[in-house]
N, C-alpha and C positions, 0 to 999 in steps of 0.2 A: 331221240330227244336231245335237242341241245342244250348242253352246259351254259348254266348263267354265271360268269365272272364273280359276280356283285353277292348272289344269292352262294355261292361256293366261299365265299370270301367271310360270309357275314356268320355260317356256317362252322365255319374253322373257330369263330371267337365265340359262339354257342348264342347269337343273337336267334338263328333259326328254330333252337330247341325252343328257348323260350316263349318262341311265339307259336308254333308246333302245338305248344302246352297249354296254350292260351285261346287258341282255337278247338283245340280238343275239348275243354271245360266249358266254352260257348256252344261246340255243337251239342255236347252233354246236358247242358242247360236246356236247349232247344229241347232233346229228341223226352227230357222229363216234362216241358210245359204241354208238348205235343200228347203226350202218355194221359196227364190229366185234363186235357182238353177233351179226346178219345172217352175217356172215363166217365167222364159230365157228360158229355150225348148219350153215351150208354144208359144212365142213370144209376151209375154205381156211382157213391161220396168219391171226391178226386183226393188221395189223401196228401198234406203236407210233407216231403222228407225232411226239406230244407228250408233254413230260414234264404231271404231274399239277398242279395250281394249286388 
């Protein structure tokens, strides 16, 4: 795999972590609405963890 200049660079100043971390908490978000989506067809109550953001 080739090294990206830009993405090595952005990296170094911790632009990449934060977005890493930002992406992390959105797929998190997703694989929870997915969970209570799942849960509603089942016909088990989807329960609230979190409020909305």
């Amino acid at each position: 795999m080739r090294r990206d200049p830009i993405l090595a660079l952005l990296r170094l100043r911790g632009f990449a972590t934060r977005e890493a971390q930002r992406l992390l908490g959105l797929r998190i978000q997703a694989e929870a609405a997915a969970a209570a989506e799942a849960a509603s067809r089942d016909g088990a109550p989807a329960r609230e963890e979190a409020g909305g953001g």
